[in-house]
C-alpha positions in Angstrom: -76.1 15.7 -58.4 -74.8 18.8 -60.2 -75.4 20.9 -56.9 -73.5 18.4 -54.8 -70.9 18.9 -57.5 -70.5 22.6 -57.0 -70.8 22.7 -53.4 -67.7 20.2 -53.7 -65.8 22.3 -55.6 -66.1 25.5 -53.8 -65.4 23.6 -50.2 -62.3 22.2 -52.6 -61.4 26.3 -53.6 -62.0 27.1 -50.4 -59.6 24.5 -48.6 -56.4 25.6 -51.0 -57.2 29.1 -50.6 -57.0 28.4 -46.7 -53.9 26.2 -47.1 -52.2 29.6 -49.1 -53.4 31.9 -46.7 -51.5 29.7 -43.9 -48.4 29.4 -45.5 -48.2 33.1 -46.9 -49.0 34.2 -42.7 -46.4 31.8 -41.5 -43.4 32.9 -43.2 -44.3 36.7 -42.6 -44.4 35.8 -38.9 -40.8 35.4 -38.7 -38.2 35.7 -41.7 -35.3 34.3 -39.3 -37.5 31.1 -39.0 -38.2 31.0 -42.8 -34.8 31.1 -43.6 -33.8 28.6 -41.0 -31.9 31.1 -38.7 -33.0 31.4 -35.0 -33.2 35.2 -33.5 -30.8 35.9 -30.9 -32.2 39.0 -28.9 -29.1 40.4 -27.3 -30.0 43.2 -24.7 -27.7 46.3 -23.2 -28.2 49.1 -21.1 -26.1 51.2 -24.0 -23.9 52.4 -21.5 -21.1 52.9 -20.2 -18.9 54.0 -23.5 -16.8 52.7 -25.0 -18.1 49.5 -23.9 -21.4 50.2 -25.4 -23.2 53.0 -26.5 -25.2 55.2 -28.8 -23.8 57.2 -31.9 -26.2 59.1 -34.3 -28.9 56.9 -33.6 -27.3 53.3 -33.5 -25.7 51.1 -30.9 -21.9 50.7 -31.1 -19.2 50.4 -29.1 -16.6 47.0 -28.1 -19.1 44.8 -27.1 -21.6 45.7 -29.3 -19.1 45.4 -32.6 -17.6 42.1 -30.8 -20.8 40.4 -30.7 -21.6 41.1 -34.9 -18.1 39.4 -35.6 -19.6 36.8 -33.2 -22.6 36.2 -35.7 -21.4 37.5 -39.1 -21.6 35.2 -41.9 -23.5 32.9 -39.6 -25.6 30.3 -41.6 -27.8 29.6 -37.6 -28.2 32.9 -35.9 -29.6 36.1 -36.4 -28.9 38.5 -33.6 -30.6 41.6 -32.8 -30.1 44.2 -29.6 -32.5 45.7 -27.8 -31.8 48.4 -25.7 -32.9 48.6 -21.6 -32.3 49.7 -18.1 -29.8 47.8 -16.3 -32.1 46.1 -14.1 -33.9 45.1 -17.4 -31.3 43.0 -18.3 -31.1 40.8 -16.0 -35.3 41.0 -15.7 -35.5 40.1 -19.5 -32.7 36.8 -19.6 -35.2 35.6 -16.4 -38.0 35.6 -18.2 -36.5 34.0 -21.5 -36.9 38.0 -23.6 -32.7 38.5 -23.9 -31.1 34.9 -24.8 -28.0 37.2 -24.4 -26.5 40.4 -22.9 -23.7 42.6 -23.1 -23.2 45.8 -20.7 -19.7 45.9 -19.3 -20.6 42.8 -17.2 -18.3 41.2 -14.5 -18.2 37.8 -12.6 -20.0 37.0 -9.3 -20.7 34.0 -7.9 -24.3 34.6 -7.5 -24.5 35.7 -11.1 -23.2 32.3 -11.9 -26.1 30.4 -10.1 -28.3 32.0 -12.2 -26.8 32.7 -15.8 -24.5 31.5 -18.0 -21.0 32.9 -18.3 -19.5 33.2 -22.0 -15.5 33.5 -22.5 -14.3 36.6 -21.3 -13.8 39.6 -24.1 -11.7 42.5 -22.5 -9.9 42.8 -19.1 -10.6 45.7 -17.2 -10.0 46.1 -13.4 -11.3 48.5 -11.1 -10.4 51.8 -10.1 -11.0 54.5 -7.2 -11.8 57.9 -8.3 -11.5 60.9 -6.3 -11.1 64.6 -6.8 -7.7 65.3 -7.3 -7.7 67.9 -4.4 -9.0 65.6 -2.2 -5.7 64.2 -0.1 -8.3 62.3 2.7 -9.0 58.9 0.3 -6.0 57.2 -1.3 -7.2 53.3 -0.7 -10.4 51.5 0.4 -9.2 51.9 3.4 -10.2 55.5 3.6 -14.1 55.1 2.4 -15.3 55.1 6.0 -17.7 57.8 6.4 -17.1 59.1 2.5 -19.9 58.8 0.5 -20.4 57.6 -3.2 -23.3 57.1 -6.0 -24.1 53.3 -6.8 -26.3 51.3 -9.5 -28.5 48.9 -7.5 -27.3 45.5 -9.0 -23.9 46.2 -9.7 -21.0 45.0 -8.7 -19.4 48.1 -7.0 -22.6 48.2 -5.5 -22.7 44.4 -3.7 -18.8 45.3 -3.1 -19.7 48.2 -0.6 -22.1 46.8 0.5 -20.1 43.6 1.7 -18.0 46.6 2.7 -20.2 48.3 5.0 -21.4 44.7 6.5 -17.8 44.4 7.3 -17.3 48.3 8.8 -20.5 48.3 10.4 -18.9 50.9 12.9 -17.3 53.1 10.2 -19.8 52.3 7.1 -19.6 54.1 3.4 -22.2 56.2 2.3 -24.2 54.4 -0.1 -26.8 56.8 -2.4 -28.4 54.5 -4.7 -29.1 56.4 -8.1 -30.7 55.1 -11.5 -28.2 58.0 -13.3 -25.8 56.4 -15.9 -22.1 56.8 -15.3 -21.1 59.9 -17.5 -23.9 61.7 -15.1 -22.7 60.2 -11.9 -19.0 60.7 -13.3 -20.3 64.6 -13.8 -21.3 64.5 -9.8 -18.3 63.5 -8.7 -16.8 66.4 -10.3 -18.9 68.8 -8.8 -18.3 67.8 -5.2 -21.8 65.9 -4.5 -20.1 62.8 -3.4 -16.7 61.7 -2.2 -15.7 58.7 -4.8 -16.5 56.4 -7.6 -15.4 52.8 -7.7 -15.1 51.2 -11.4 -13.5 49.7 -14.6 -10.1 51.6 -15.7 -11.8 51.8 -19.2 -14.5 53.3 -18.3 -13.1 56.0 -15.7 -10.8 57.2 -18.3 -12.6 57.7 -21.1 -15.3 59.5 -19.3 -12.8 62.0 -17.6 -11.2 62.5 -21.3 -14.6 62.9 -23.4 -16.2 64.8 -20.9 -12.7 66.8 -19.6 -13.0 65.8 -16.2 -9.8 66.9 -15.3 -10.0 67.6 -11.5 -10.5 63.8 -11.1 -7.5 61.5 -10.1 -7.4 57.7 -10.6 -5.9 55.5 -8.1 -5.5 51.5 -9.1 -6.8 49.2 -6.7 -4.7 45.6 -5.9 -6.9 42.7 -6.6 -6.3 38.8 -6.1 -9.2 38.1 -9.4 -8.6 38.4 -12.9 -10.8 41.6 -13.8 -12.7 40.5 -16.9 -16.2 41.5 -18.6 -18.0 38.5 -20.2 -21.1 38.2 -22.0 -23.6 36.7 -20.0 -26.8 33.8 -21.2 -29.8 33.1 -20.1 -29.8 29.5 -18.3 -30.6 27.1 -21.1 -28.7 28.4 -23.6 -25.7 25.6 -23.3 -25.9 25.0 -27.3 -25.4 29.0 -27.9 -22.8 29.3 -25.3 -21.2 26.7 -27.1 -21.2 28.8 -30.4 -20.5 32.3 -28.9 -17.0 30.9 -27.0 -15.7 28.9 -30.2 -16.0 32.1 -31.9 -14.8 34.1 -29.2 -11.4 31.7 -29.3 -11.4 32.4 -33.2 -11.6 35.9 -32.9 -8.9 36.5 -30.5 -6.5 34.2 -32.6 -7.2 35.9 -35.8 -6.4 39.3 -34.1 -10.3 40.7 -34.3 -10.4 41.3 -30.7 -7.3 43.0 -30.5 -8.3 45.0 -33.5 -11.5 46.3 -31.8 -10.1 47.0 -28.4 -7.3 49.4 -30.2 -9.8 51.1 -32.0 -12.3 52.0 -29.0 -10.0 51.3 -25.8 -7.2 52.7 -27.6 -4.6 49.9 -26.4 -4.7 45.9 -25.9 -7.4 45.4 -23.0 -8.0 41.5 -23.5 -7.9 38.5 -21.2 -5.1 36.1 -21.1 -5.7 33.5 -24.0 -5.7 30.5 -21.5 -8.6 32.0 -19.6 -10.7 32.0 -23.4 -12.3 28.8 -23.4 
């Protein structure tokens, strides 16, 4: 009787030493659980700036500081970036990785079928860049037979490419690169290809930081509203929810404007109607 006694009581030592090992292993698997927050893995390509990039080692830039004034304070979320290529980021929201992404992102119908579109953050249209000695290309018109550097995926790059499908007896010259703007910005400068097509912001601020001043910057008309959005994985309906009420909040309390001042240098933003 005295053994089955002891046996009892070790199997008893042994079943609240199991129980404390469980609970001390499940609260160092995730803290954000722990404390009742879900992680929000928000992923970027880090370029181009000031949209989003690297200084001294950590991510900044408008989106980037836009989306921590999306989560501050909050008693839900806990957000985190991870930095990838460009075609990561669309890669990583299909397979459930990113539940979000910021990289100076536009709207496109087939975009839409397949992710969720937040509230817009900053306007920004499109531009044509040439070399300022260059008199041959002052419109799209003149892009027949020029050649330019694009990003597979983006979309300058389905734009000239709709292009070419409709001047399929005077096409563009499409060279398909994995360089980042500043680099393909650099190109341009040095004569390797004709033009650049992309965001006002973007142009400008690379010819300035990087004293591109042999580059010209001609505005382009266009019938759409010009705007860069952060995008969701499908699924996501109840953080889309979140991220545009606090979108609205931080236009109205001036945070937006704030932020597009200090790294666009003016007012950049969408009209408030179109924030919803």
């Amino acid at each position: 009787m005295k053994k089955i006694v002891k046996y009892s009581s070790l199997a008893a030592l042994g079943l609240v030493a199991a129980g404390v090992l469980a609970a001390c292993s499940g609260g160092a698997k995730k803290e954000g659980e722990a404390a009742g927050k879900k992680e929000i893995i928000v992923a970027t390509n880090a370029s181009p700036k000031p949209f989003n990039y690297e200084e001294n080692g950590e991510l900044t830039g408008y989106e980037i500081e836009v989306v921590r004034a999306i989560f501050k304070d909050s008693d839900k979320y806990d957000v985190k970036f991870e930095k990838t290529e460009w075609s990561g980021v669309f890669a990583g929201l299909d397979a459930d990785r990113y539940q979000m992404a910021v990289n100076n992102i536009s709207y496109t119908k087939e975009r839409a079928e397949k992710y969720l579109y937040a509230a817009p953050t900053a306007k920004n249209p499109n531009v044509l860049v040439v070399k300022k000695d260059d008199s041959s290309i002052k419109s799209l018109d003149d892009i027949g037979g020029k050649s330019t550097e694009v990003v597979q995926g983006t979309t300058s790059a389905k734009q000239l490419e709709d292009y070419n499908k409709q001047h399929s007896d005077n096409p563009t010259v499409l060279n398909y690169t994995r360089a980042d703007f500043q680099q393909i910005m650099g190109r341009l400068s040095d004569g390797q290809f004709d033009y650049k097509i992309f965001d006002k912001i973007g142009v400008e601020t690379v010819i300035k930081n990087q004293g591109l001043d042999n580059l010209k910057v001609i505005e382009l008309p266009s019938d759409q509203q010009p705007y860069v959005y952060p995008l969701l994985a499908k699924g996501q309906d109840e953080l889309k929810t979140f991220v545009d009420k606090r979108i609205q909040e931080l236009y109205k309390d001036g945070t937006l404007e704030k932020l597009s001042k200090q790294f666009f240098g003016d007012t950049y933003l969408p009209a408030e109607a179109d924030i919803k």
